[in-house]
N, C-alpha and C positions, 0 to 999 in steps of 0.2 A: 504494500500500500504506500501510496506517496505521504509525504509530510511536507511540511514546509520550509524555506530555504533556514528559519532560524535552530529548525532541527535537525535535519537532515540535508546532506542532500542526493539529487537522483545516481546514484551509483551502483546501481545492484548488474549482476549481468546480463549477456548476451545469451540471446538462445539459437545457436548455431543451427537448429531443424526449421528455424523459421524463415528459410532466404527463397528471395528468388529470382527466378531467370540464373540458377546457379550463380550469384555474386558471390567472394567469396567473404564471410565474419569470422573470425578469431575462433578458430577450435575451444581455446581453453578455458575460453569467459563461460560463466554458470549458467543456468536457467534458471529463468524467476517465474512467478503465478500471480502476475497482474489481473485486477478485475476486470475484466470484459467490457469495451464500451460501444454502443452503438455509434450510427454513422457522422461523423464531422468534418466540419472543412477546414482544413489544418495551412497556416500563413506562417511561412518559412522563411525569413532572411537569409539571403544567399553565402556576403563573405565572411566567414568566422562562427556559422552557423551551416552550410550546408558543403562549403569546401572552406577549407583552411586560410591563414594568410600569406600561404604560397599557390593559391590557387586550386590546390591537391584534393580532389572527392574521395572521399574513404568510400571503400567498398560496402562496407557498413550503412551511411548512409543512403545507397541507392538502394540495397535490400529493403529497407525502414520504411522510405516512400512507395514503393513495390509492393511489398506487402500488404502495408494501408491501405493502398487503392485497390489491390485485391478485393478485400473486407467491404469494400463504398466505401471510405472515405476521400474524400476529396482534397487534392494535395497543389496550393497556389503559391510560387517563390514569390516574397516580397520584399522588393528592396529596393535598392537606391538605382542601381544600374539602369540602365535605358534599355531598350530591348536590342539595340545593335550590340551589346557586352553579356546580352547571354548567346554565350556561344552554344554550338551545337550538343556536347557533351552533357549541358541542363536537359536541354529538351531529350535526350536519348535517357536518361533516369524514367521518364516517361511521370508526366506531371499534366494537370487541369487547367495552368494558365497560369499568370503572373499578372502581379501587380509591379510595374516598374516607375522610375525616379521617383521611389517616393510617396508614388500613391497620386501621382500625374496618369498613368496611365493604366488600363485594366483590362486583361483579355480572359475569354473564357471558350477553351475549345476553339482556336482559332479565328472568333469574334471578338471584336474591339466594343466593350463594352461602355470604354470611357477614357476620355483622351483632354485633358486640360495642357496645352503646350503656351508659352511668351507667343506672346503677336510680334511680327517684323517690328513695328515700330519699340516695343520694349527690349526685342533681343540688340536691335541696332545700335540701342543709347546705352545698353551695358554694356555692347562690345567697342564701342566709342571711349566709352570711360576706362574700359581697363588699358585700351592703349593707351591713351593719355596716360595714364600713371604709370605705365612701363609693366604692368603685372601679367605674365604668361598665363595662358588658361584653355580649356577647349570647352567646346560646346557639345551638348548628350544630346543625339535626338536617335528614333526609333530606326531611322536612315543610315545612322553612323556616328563616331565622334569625329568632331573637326578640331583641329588644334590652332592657335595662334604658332604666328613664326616663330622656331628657335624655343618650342615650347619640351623639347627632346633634353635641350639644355637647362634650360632655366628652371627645369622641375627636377634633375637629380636633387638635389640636397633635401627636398622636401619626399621625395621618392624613398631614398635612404634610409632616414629619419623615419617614417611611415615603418619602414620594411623593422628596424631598428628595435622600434618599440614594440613590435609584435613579435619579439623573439626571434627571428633570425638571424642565425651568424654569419651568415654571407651578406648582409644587408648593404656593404658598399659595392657589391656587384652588380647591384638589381639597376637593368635600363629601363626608360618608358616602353622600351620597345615591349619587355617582360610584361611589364605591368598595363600595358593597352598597347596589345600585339595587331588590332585593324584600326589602330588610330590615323587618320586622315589629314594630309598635310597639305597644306596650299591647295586648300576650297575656300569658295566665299563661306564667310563668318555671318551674312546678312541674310537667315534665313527664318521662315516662319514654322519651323516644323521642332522648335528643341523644348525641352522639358525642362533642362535647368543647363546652369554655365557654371560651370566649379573653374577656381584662378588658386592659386599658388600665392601665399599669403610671406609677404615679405617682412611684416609685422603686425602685429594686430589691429593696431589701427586701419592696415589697410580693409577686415572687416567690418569694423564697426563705422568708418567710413561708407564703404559701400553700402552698408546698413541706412544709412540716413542719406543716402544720394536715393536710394530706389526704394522708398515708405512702399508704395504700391505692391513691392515683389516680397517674396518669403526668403529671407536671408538667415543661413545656416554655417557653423562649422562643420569638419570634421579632419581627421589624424591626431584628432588629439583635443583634451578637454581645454577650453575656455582659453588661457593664454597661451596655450601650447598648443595651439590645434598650427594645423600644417597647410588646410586648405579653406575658403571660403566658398559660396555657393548659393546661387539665386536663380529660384527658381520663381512658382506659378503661388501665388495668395492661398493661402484656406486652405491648403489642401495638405493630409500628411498619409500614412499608410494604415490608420485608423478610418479615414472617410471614404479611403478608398475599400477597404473594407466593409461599411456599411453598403457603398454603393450595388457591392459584388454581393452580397449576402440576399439584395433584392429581386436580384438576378436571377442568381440560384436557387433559391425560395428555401434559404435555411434561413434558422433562428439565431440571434447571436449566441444562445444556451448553448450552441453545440459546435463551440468558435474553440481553437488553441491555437496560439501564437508562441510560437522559438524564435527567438534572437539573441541577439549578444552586445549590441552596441544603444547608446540613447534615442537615436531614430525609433528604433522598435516600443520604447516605454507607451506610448498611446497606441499602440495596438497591444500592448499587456492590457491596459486598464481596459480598453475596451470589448478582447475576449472574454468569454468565461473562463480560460485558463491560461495561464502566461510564464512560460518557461526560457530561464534565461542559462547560456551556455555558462560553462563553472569558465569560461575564460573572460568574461564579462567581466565589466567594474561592477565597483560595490556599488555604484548606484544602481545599475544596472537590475543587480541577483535583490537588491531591496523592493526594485519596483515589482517584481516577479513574484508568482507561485510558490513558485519550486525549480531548483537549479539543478539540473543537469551536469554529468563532467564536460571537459575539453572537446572541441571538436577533435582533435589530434587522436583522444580515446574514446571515439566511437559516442560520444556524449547524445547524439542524436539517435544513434539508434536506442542508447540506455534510456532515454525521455521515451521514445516512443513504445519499446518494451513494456516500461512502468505505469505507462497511460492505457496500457491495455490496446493499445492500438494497434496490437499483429494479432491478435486474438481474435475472430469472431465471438458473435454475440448471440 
């Protein structure tokens, strides 16, 4: 039985009979006897919750997803990524749709359910401004990432740094090219089709600037908490991975009663509070496992499939 992250947390084993499409899970991890749950729609953050911060999908979690949807339940990656960054490898897991940038955009079964992108003239006045200031950045839309000039360069340190604090030791090897391998060079930046513009933050201030240059737009960190964040990010008003969730829930004609949400990072906290379950990877901050249910191990140890075991969720009902 599950407990909560102030008692426990989700760590019990693997049950190696429960895989499928032959993936292969850890022979030696135990089997548990999770109670049984009926069918739900399960919203999954992608990095650091369904592949690593080297990119790496454990075999573990495709079983995990595989299985579930076996059972009915319904399985949607939500995350920050635009949909030209999920590469083919997500979709081959074999999953029900995503919600991408954020909760800009919403597919179900290969229908666009919901789609908020910057109008030209908004994306035009941000990509105005970050030249003037000199700050490298690309643009996410569901067509591709496009990069400003010399954005290869001007984002190692912040690239590094990123790689750094997630624990790896190779971390000054890591190129753009690794980390946005179909990123797009010398296109036009003047486009009406992007979900958000993430730039390379030279100091803070260059956030909280941006912040009060574009009131209208939703202005975000991330690589790192509040003065240490690494990038900034403006995207579309109103909108976060919780509404896009509502919207999807409408869609689908489930109830939010039979909602769970994994993640790892603060983007995900408003789709915790607004599942009825909210599981945060044991690699999360404390803020992160505070806002949560119930924590999970590391994605590195199969943490996903251990949530999903414990939720009764390879189990029929």
């Amino acid at each position: 039985m599950l407990e909560n992250p102030q008692d426990v947390e989700l760590t019990e084993g693997l049950d190696p009979g429960r895989m499928a499409d032959q993936v292969a899970v850890p022979a030696a991890l135990a089997v548990s006897e999770p109670d049984k749950m009926e069918p739900h729609v399960i919203f999954l953050d992608v990095d650091g919750t369904v592949v690593d911060y080297s990119n790496n999908l454990p075999d573990s979690a495709v079983a995990a997803i595989r299985r579930a949807r076996e059972l009915g339940h319904l399985v949607f990656l939500t995350t920050g990524r635009s949909k030209a960054e999920m590469y083919q490898e997500l979709w081959d897991i074999g999953i029900d749709g995503m919600i991408g940038g954020n909760g800009s955009y919403v597919e179900h079964a290969g229908e666009v359910v919901a789609h908020q992108s910057l109008s030209l003239t908004e994306c035009t006045a941000v990509v105005d401004w970050l030249l003037e200031r000199g700050l490298a950045f690309y643009l996410e839309a569901n067509s591709g990432l496009f990069a400003s000039d010399g954005f290869e360069v001007a984002a190692l340190p912040a690239i590094h740094a990123y790689a750094a604090g997630k624990g790896n030791p190779d971390a000054n090897t890591w190129t753009a090219e690794m980390v946005f391998p179909e990123m797009i060079y010398h296109a036009g930046l003047y486009r009406d089709d992007v979900n958000k513009i993430s730039f390379v933050l030279s100091q803070y201030e260059d956030f909280l600037d941006a912040k009060a240059a574009f009131p209208n737009l939703k202005a975000g960190t991330w690589g790192g908490r509040d003065s240490l964040a690494l990038f900034g990010d403006l995207g579309v008003q109103g909108i976060d991975k919780a509404h896009a969730i509502d919207v999807l829930l409408a869609h689908v004609g489930f109830d939010r009663s039979h909602t769970i949400a994994v993640g790892d990072g603060a983007v995900d906290i408003p789709m915790f509070t607004y599942c009825q379950i909210g599981v945060a990877m044991g690699n999360s901050s404390d803020e992160v496992k505070a806002a949560a249910d119930y924590v999970t191990s590391d994605v590195t140890e199969d943490g996903l499939y251990h949530a999903f075991d414990q939720l009764g969720l390879l189990t029929g009902y």
